[in-house]
Each structure stands twice: as C-alpha cells, then as structure tokens.
Legacy VTK file of the C-alpha trace (Angstrom):
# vtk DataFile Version 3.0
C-alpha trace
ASCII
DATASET POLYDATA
POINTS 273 float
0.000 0.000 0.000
1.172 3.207 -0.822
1.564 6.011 2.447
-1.420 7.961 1.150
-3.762 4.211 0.960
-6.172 4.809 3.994
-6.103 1.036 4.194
-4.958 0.753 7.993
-1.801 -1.548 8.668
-3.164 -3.743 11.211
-1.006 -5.958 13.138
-0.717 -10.177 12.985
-1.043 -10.407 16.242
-3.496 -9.024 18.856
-3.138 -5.956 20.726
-4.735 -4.301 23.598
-3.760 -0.947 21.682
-6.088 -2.614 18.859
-8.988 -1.146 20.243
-7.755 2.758 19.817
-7.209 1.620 16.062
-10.680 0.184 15.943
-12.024 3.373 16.823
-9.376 5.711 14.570
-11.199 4.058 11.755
-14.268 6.729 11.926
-11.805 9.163 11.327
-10.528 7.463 8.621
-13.717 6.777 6.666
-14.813 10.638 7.229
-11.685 12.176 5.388
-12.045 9.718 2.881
-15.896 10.567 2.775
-14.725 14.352 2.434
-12.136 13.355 -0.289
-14.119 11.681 -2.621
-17.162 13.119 -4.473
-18.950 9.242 -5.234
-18.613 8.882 -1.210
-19.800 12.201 -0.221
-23.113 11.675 -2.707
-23.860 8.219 -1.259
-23.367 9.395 2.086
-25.726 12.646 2.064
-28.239 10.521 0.421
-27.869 8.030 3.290
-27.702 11.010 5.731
-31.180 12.512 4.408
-33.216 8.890 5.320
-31.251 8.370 8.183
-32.173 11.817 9.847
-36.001 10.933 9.089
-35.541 7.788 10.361
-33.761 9.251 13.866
-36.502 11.675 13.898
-39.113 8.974 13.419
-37.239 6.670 16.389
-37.080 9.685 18.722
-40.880 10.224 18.268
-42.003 6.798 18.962
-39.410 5.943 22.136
-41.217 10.038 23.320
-44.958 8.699 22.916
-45.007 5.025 23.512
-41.956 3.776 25.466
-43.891 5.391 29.043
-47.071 3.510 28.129
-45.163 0.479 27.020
-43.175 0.658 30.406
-46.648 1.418 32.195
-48.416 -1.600 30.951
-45.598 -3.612 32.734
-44.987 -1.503 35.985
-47.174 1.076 36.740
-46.098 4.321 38.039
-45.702 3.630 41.964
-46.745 6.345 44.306
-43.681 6.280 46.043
-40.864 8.931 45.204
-38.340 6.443 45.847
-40.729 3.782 43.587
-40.823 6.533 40.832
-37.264 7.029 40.989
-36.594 3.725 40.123
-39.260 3.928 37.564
-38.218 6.595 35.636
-34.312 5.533 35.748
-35.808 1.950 34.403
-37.520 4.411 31.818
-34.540 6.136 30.365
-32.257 3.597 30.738
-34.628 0.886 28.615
-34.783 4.283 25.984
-31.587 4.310 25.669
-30.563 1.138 24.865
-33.782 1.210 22.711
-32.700 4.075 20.527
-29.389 2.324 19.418
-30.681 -0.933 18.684
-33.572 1.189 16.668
-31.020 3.134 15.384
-29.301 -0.449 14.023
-32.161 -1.729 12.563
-34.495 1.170 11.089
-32.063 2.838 8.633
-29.750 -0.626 7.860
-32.994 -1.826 6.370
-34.084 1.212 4.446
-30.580 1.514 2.795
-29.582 -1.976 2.067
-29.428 -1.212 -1.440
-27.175 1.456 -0.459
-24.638 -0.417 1.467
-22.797 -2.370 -1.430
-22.138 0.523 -3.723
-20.495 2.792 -0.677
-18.084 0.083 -0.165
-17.435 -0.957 -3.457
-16.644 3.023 -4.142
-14.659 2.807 -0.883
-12.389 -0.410 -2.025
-12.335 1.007 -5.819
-10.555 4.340 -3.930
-8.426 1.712 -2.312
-6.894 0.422 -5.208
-6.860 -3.460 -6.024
-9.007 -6.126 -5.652
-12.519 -4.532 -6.027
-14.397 -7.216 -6.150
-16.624 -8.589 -9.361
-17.548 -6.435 -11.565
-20.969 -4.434 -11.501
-24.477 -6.178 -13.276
-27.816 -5.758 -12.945
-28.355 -9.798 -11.689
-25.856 -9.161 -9.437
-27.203 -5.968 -8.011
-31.120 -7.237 -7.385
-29.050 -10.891 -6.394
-27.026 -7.941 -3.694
-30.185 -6.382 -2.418
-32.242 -9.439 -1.685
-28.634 -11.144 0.579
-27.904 -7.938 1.832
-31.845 -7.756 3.311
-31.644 -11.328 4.450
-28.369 -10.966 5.953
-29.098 -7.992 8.026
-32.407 -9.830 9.359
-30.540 -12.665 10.307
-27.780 -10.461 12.164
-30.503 -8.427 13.412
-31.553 -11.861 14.850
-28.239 -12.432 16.871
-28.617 -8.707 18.237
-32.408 -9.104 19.400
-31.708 -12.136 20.876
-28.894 -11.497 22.751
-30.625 -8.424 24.370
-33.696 -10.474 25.149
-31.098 -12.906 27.027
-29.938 -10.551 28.947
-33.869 -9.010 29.944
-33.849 -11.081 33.170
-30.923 -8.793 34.743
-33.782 -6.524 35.413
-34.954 -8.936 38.211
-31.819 -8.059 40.450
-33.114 -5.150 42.785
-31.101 -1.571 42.205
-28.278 -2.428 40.258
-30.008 -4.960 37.150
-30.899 -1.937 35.497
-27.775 -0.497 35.067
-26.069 -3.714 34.052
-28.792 -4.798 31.670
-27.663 -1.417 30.006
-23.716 -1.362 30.099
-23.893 -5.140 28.939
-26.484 -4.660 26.552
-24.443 -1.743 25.610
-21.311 -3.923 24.959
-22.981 -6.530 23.086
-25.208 -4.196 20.743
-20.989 -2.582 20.130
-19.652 -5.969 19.115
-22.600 -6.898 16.718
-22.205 -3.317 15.304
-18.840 -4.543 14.423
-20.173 -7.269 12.682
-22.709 -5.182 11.137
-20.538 -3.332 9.282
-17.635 -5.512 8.707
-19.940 -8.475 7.007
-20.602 -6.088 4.627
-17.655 -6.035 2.799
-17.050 -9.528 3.506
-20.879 -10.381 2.295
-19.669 -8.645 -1.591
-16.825 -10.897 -1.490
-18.864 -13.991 -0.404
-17.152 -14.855 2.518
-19.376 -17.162 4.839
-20.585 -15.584 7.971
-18.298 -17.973 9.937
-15.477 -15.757 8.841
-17.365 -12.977 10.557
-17.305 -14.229 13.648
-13.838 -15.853 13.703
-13.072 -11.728 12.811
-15.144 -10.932 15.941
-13.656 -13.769 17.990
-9.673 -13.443 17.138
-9.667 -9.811 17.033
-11.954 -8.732 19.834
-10.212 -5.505 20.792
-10.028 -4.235 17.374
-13.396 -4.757 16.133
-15.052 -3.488 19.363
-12.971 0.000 19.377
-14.537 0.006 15.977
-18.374 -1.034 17.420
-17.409 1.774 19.831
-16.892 4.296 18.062
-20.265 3.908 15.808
-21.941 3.463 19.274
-20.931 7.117 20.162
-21.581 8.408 16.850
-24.998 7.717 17.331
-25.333 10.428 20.142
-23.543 13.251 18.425
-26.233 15.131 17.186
-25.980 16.058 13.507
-23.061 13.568 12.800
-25.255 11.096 13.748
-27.206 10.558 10.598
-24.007 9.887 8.639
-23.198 7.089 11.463
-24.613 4.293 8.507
-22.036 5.140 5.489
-19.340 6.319 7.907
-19.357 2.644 9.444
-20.149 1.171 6.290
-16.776 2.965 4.968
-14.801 1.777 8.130
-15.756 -1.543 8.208
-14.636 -1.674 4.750
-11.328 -0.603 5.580
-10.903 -2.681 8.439
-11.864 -5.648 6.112
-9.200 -4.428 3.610
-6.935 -4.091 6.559
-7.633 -7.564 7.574
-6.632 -8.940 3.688
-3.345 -6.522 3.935
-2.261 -8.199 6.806
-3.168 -11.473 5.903
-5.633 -12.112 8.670
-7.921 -13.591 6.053
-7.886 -15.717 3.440
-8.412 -14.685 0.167
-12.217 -14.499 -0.997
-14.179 -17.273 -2.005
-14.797 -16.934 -5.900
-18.236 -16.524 -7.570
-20.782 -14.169 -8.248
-21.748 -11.306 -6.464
-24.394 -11.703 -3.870
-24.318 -15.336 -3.998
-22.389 -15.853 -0.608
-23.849 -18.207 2.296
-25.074 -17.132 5.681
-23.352 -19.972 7.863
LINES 1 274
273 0 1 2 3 4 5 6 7 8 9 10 11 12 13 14 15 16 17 18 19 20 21 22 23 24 25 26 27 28 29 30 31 32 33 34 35 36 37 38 39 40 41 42 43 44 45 46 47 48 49 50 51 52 53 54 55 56 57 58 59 60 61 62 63 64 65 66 67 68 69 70 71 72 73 74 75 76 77 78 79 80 81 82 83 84 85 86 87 88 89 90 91 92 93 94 95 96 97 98 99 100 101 102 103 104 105 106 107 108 109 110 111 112 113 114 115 116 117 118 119 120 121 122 123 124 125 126 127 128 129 130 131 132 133 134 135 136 137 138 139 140 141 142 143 144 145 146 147 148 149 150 151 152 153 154 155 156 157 158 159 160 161 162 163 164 165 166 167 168 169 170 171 172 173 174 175 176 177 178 179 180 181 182 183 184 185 186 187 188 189 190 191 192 193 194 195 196 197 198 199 200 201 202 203 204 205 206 207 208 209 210 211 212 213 214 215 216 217 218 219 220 221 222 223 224 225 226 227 228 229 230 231 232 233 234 235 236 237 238 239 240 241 242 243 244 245 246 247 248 249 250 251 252 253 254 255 256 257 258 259 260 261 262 263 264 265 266 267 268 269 270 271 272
C-alpha cells in the first residue's frame, strides 16, 4: 500500500492498543468521505433517510416507550418507587434508541450499502471485487436484506437474554444497560464488517472468527459507531461512515493477511453460515 492508501496496517497479532485503532477508523472513513465526491453523494443521500428515520425513532421511544413501560410496571406512588421507575424508563430508551437506530435505517438503505463500499475499495486500489451487473445488483439487495435480518436476529436475541438482569433489585438496570451496551458494540462490528465480507462472499463464519480473534479491534470500531450515534448532527451519517470503516478494516484484515483470500463466484451469492 502506498503512504497515502487509507487502508490501515493492522497488526498479525493481537493488541490491547487494537482497540484505539478500531475506533481511529471513523476518522478514517470521514476524510475519505470528504475526499471523494462518489462517497460524499452516497453518504448525504444516506444522511437525508437516516435523519427521518432518527426523527421517526425519537418520536415513537417520546410517545409510547412510558405507556409500554406502564403496561408492565405502573407508576408507583412512592418517590423512591418513581425514581426507580423513571431511571428503568430512560435507561430501557436508551438502549432502545441504538438498537432502533441499528435496525431502522440498515434496512431502508440496504441497497445502499454495497455501492459505498465498493466506491470505498475502488478508492483503495486493487481487488474490487466482481464487476458491476444488474443480476448481481437485485441478487445484492435481496442477501444484503436477508443478511441484516438474520444479524438483526443475533442482536435481538442477545438483548432479550440478557432481559432477566432486570430482576436483580437496584443495580439490574444499570447492568442490563452497560452489557447490553457492549454486546449491541460488538454486533455493530459485525454489522458493518460483514458487509464487505458479504460482496466478497465470505461465509458468515469468517465474521465471527473476525469478531472472535480480534476482539479488541473490532469493538474499538463497534465503539466508536456506538458514540456516533449520540452526536447530534453527525449522527445521521453514522450508517455510510461505518459502512466505509468496516470496509477498511476488512481491507486491513486482507493486507495483513488475517484472512484468506475471498471465495470466488458471483456477487451476492455468498452463504449465511
């Protein structure tokens, strides 16, 4: 790679320091975003659905999430009781909002997602991938859909095991949320890293030997699109930003020889395993 390539050199080996890398990719994919006209495009048309679909989020969790919570637990009397209401209130928002955040827009831009990294490995250089057709675009859209149900499977799930952490008196609450927190980070990581790997027809498998091997890595890079959600503004580029960085870090990943080369074929024809 050449010392202008924004492909990050990423280590063999594991390293706790991994994790600050993980997260440097955001600012990687946002001056490459800024560099490149295609990108930029992509990405404000991604921003303009994304900010109705925030918008749309916010509105809901406003209106419904205190009746949904009421229907469970209703409002004690008690100011200590409400306290403890009202903290199970935002907390269950928050968490709420991000995995909203992960499934909402994902869905209404999946046809988006393989032409923002394909741009993003093209301005790479090398190995782009196969080459673009019609088949393989509609073939794209229908595995990209059906791959980010299925992952949206792992993340519900997950969550849901975790629900009974509410039970424990004063503290279950709080970590429901910083464990539900790190788990909806790590499948963010996958998120955005299958989708690369998807084009290329890797097998999920590879995924999550990527999520296993490199754990500190591909959370700093979770992370980091975790926080991006909250930044007002930025947050409705979060989608191609972490498309763009999870692109790199696949590229990364190949440069370092971390993974295998991809399987051959035709685009969008890769297995879910």
């Amino acid at each position: 790679m050449s010392p202008s390539s924004p492909v990050p050199t990423i280590a063999p080996e594991p390293r706790l320091s991994d994790f600050f890398q993980g997260l440097g990719l955001l600012g990687r994919a946002s001056g490459l975003i800024l560099r490149s006209r295609r990108l930029f495009a992509l990405s404000a048309l991604c921003a303009a659905v994304t900010a109705i679909a925030l918008v749309g989020l916010a509105w809901l969790l406003w209106n419904h999430a205190p009746r949904l919570l009421g229907s469970l637990w209703t409002l004690p009397d008690s100011w200590y009781g409400r306290g403890a209401w009202y903290t199970l209130l935002v907390l269950t928002s928050l968490v709420l909002w991000v995995v909203g955040a992960n499934i909402v827009p994902p869905l209404l831009l999946a046809p988006l997602q393989d032409p923002l990294s394909e741009v993003t490995e093209s301005l790479c250089g090398g190995d782009e991938g196969p080459p673009f057709s019609l088949a393989g675009f509609m073939r794209g859209i229908v595995t990209g859909v059906a791959h980010t149900l299925a992952r949206l499977f792992f993340l519900i799930a997950g969550l849901t095991l975790l629900l009974p952490l509410h039970l424990i008196p004063g503290v279950g609450s709080v970590l429901w949320t910083v464990l539900g927190g790190l788990w909806t980070m790590t499948w963010m990581a996958g998120e955005f890293l299958a989708a690369p790997m998807t084009r290329h027809l890797y097998p999920f498998a590879e995924v999550r030997r990527m999520l296993r091997e490199r754990r500190a890595l591909c959370l700093g890079l979770g992370a980091g699109v975790y926080v991006l959600l909250w930044l007002p503004i930025l947050n409705t580029f979060f989608l191609p930003v972490a498309i763009v960085a999870g692109t790199l870090l696949y590229r990364g990943m190949r440069q370092a020889g971390i993974l295998p080369p991809p399987p051959s074929g035709q685009a969008g024809g890769g297995a879910l395993k």
